[in-house]
Structures are given as C-alpha cells and as structure tokens.
NUDO-298585 format. One record per residue: residue in one letter; x, z negated, y of N, C-alpha, C in turn. Coordinates in steps of 0.05 Angstrom, whole numbers, plus 5000, padded with zeros to 4 digits. Each point is the difference from the previous one (the first is absolute). Example, Ala and Ser with C-alpha at 12.3 -4.5 7.8 and 13.67 -1.06 7.14 Angstrom:
A526448444886498250005024501850005024
S499350145021501649995024498549865022
REM end
This chain:
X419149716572498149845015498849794981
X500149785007499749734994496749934994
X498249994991496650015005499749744987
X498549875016498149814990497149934993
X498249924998497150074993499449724999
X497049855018500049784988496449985001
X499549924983496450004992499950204983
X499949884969500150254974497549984997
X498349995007496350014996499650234983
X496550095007499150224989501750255012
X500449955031501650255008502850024999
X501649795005502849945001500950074982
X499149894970501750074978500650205001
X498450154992499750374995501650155030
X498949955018502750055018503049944996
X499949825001503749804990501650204979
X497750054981500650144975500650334999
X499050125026500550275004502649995021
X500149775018503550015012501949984981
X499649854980502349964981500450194977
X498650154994499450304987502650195021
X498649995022501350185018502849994994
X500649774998503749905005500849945012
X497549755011501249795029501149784981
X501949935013500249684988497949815019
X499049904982496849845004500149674997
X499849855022500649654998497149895005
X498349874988497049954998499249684996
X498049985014498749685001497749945007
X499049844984496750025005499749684994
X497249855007500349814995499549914972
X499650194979499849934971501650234983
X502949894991502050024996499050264975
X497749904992499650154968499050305007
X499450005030499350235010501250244994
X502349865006502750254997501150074982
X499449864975500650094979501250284987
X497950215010500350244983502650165018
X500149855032502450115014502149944995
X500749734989502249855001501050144967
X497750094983500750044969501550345007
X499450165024500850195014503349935017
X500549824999502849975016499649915028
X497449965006499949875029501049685010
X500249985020502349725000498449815015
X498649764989498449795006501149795028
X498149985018502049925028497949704992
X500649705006498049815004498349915027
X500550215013499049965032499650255014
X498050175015500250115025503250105005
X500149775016503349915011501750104981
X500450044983502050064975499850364999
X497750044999499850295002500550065020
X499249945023501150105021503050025003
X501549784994502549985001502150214990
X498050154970501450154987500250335005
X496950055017498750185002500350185029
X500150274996499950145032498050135000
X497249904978497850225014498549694978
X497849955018498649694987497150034995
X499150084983496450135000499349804996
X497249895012498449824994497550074988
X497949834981497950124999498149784987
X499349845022498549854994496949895006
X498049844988497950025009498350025031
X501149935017499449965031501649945021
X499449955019501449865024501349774993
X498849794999501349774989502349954983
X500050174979501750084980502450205008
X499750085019501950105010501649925029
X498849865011501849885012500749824990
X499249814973501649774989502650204987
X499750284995501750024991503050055016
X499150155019501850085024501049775003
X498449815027501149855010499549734995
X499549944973499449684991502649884988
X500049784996502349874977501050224988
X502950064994501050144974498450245012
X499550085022499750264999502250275008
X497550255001502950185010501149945024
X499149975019501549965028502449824994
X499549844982503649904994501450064994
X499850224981502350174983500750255010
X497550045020501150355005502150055016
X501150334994502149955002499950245031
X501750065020499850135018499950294989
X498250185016498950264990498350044972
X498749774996499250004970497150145005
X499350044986496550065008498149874980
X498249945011497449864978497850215003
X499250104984497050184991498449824997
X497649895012497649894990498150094999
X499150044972498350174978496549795004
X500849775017497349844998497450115021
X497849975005497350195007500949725023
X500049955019501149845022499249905022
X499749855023499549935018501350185021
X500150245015502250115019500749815024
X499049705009500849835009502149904980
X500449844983501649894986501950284984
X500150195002501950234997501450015025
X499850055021501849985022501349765009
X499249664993500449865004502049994978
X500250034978502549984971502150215015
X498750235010501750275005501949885027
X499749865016500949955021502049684990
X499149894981502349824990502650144982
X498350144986503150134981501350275023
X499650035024500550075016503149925016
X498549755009501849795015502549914978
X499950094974502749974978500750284990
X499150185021502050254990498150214980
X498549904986497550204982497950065010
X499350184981497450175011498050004977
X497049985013497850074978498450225003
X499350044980497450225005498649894981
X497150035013497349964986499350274988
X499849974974500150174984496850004975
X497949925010498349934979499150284980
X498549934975499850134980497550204994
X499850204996497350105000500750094965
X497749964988499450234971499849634977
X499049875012500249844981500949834978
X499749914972501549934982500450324982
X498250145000499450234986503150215009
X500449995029502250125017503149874991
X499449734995502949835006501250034969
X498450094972500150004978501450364999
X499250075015500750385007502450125011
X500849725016501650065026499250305017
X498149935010498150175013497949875026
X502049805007498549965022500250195027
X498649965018499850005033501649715014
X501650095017500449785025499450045021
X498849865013499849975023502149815020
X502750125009501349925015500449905033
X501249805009499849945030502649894993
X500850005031503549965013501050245003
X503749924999502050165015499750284975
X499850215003499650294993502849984991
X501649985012502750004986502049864983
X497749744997500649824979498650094973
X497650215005498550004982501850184980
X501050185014501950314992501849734987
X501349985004502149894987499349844966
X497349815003498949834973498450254977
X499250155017498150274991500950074967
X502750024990500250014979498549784980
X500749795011498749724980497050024999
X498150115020497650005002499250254990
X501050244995499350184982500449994971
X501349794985499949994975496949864994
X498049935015496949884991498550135022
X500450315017498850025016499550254993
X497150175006499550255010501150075021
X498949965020501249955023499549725020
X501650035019500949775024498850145025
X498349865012498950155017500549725031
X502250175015500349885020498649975027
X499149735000497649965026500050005024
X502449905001501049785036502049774996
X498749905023502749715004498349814976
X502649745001498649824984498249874994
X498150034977497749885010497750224995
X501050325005498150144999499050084973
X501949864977500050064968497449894998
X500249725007497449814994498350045010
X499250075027496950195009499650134986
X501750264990498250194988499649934970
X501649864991499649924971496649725003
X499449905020498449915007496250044997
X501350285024498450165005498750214970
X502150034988499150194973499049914986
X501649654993497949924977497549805013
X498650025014498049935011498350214995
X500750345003498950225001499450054966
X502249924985500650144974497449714982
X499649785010498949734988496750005012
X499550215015497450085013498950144981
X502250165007498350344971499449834978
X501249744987499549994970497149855001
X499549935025497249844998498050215009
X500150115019498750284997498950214980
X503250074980499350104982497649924984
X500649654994498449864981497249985010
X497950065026498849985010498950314990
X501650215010498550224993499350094968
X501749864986499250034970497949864994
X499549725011498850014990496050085005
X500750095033497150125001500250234986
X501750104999499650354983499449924965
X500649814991499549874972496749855003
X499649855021496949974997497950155003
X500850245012498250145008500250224978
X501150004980500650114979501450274982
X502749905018501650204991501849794979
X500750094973501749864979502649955017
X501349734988502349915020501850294981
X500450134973502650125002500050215011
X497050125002499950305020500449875029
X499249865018501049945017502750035004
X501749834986502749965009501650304989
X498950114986500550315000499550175021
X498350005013499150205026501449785020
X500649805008502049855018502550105003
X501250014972502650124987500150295022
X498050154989500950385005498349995040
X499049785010498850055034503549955009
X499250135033501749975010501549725009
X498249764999499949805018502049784977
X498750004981503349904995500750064972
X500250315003501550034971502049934995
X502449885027502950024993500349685019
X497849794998500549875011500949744971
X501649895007502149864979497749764981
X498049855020498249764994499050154981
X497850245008498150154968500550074982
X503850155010500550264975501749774980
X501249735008501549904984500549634996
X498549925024499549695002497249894987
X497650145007498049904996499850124959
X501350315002499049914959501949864985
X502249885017500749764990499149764998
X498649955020498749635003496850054992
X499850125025496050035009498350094973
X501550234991498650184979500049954984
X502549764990500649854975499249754994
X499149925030499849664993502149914999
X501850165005503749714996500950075032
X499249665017501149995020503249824992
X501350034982503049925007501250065021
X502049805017500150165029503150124995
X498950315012501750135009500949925030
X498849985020499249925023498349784998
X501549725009497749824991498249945024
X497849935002498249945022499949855016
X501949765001500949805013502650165013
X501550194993501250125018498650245024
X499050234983498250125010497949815033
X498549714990499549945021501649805021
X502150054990502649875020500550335020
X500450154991499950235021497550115021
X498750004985496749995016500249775020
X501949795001499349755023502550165015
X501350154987502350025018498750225016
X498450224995499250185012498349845024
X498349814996498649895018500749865020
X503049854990501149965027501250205015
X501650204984500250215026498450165018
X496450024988498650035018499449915021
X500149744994500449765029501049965010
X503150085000501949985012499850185018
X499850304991498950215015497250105014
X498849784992496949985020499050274981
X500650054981498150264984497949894978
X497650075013497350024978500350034973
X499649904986500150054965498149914981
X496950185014498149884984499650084967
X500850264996499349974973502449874980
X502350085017502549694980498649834999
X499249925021498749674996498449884986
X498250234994498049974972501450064970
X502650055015501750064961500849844999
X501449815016501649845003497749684984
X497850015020497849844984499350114973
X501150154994498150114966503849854980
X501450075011502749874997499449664995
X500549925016498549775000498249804990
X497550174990498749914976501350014983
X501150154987501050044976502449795002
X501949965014501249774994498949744996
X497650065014498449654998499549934978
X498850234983499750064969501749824979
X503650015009502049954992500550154980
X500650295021500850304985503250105012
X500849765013502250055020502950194979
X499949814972502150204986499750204970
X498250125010498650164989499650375017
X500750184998500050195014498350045022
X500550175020498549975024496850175000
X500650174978497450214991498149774987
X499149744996499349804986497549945022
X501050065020498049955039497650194991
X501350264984497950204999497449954989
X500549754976498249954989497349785005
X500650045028499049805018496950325008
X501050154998498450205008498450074969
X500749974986499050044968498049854998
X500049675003498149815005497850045012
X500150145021497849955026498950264991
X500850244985498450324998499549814979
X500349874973499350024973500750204992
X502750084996501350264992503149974987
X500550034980503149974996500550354995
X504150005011499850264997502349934987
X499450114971501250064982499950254982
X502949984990500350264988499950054969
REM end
C-alpha cells in the first residue's frame, strides 16, 4: 500500500514519520519543501503537488490548518482531485467544516474515491507518541480497510457515522476540551487568592477527582501556564479558528451556546492581544491579569 501524507506541520511530521517506521512506502508534500526533510533523509519520496501524491498514492492523508487549506488542497489547482486515482482513499486529519467535508467527499466521489474525515485528538504531545485518538466519519468499510495506516500514530480510531460526523465531534470536543483550560485558569486562580499556595493547589487538583486524568492540568498547562513558556503546541489562532467553527454549528443547528460564547470571547481577546501564534493556554493569562495572580510553579 502506496501512502501519502501532505501538511508536515507540528502534527503531520511526527505522523508521516510513524507510517514510514511502520513500512509503508511514504510520498509527502507540504508547502515548505524543508519540512520534509527528516522524512525524505528516511527514504520518503518528495511529490511537487497535491496532484502528484495523489497520483502515486492509494490511501492520501491530509493534515492541514483549516477548511480553506483543505479544500485548496483537494480541489484547487494541482490538487488531489486531479491525480486520484479510482478506489483511492484520502484520510483528512484537518479539525474541519462538515459542510466542506461532504462537499470534497461527494467530488472525489463522482471520480471513483472515497474520504473519511478523520480529525486528531491528543495533541502535539500525542502526535510525538503516536498515541493519538480519532475521531472518524464515512463509509465503515473503507475505514477497515486504511485502519492499518491509521494505527501506526493512533491509540485508537473511534468510528462516528457518515461523513462529516468526524468533524462534529472533533468540533464539539475541542470546544469542550478549550473551555476546561479557561475554567481551570479561573478556578486557580480564586483558590490562589484566597490563599492557598499555587504548588499545593495544583497538587490537591492532581489527586481530586475532577481532573486528575484530564490531559490540559496533568500535562499542557505545567508545560506553558506553570512555566511561563507559551510556545505553541496548539497555537491560539488555531484553537480560535475551531471555537468559530463550533459557533457556526450552533447556528446552524439553532443550539444555545452561552458559556462557549463567553470562551470563545475570552479567545478572542487574546488574539486581539496578537497572541494568535503563541499557544492557546496564553488566553489563560488573560485570567492572571484581572485576579492579580500568576500561577506558577
């Protein structure tokens, strides 16, 4: 089986790099050639287009920053829809529009291929592990078949529905998962003004039920928050590109979303800031400001 990969980012690379471990033959393209470096110094085979990979490829992962980005890649100039080949499949690994996922899915359709929306759960922390979560949508029986390629960077693949349903729930989670981290940062820091020390705090956080095993406390925030180093793992200008995506699907669906909507505005500031590529835990410190409280470790 033939694999392609195209967007070597924070998550791509490290993915790309656990198919070609496995003992796929691996064809890769991103739009900065130097990306791919450490794959290509691996035996991976450099395509100059979308289109090129597709041509070569019978299973086509994408993984790129948004909607836009992914349909330029699909179906723009030099994209895949020109090269693919009949029965091919494309995995797209991007956090998505489920309008513009069925709309790509119904073109590489009409030429014989199939997609599944396939977005990423566990982070940069996950994609470095090959230990992510998927959240899958489409044909169940296309999935069985790619399922080997997606278990060389996966915990597990967790199959949703039809097409489309990857990107709701990958939607829906990190809207849920980008709440808690402003939350969190709220409750530390009244439990720190009112005078509990921030490292006994985040010690009795650690061993309560509520989120001992939740991923933001036990392993994102004493990376950025606790350290002061917002380098983005998750950068915040992505982070609030999903938060708008959650908000249009509320509207689409006529569903209420008042306290998103106040994350989404705490999101928001912080980009106004021009904190956009800088990690998404960076918002938190928007809550640090207003207690007069830094929580550090």
């Amino acid at each position: 089986m033939q694999v392609g990969f195209i967007g070597l980012g924070n998550m791509g690379q490290p993915l790309a790099g656990f198919v070609l471990e496995a003992g796929f033959s691996l064809v890769v393209h991103d739009l900065r050639r130097e990306a791919a470096a450490p794959l290509l110094e691996r035996r991976a085979v450099w395509a100059d287009s979308p289109r090129d990979v597709a041509a070569q490829c019978d299973v086509i992962c994408t993984c790129v920053p948004g909607p836009p980005e992914m349909q330029a890649v699909t179906l723009g100039a030099r994209g895949i829809l020109e090269g693919v080949k009949r029965g091919s499949v494309v995995i797209d690994h991007t956090t998505n529009a489920p309008a513009i996922v069925r709309d790509v899915g119904a073109a590489l359709d009409a030429h014989g291929a199939h997609l599944l929306d396939a977005p990423l759960d566990g982070g940069r922390e996950g994609a470095l592990e090959g230990q992510l979560t998927l959240f899958v949508g489409g044909d169940e029986a296309v999935l069985r078949r790619v399922k080997p390629v997606l278990d060389t960077f996966s915990k597990s693949v967790v199959w949703v529905g039809e097409l489309g349903a990857g990107s709701i729930t990958k939607i829906v989670h990190n809207a849920l998962a980008m709440s808690i981290d402003l939350l969190l940062a709220e409750c530390l820091t009244l439990g720190a003004k009112a005078g509990v020390a921030v490292p006994r705090l985040v010690a009795a956080f650690r061993e309560g039920c509520i989120v001992s095993h939740n991923m933001t406390f036990t392993r994102r925030m004493p990376a950025t928050l606790f350290r002061g180093d917002f380098a983005a793992r998750f950068a915040l200008a992505l982070a609030y590109k999903d938060f708008r995506l959650a908000g249009d699907l509320a509207t689409q669906h006529g569903v209420p979303t008042r306290l998103l909507d106040l994350c989404q505005m705490e999101l928001l500031e912080a980009m106004n800031r021009g904190w956009g590529d800088q990690d998404r835990i960076k918002a938190s410190t928007l809550q640090e400001e207003r207690a007069g409280v830094r929580l550090r470790l």
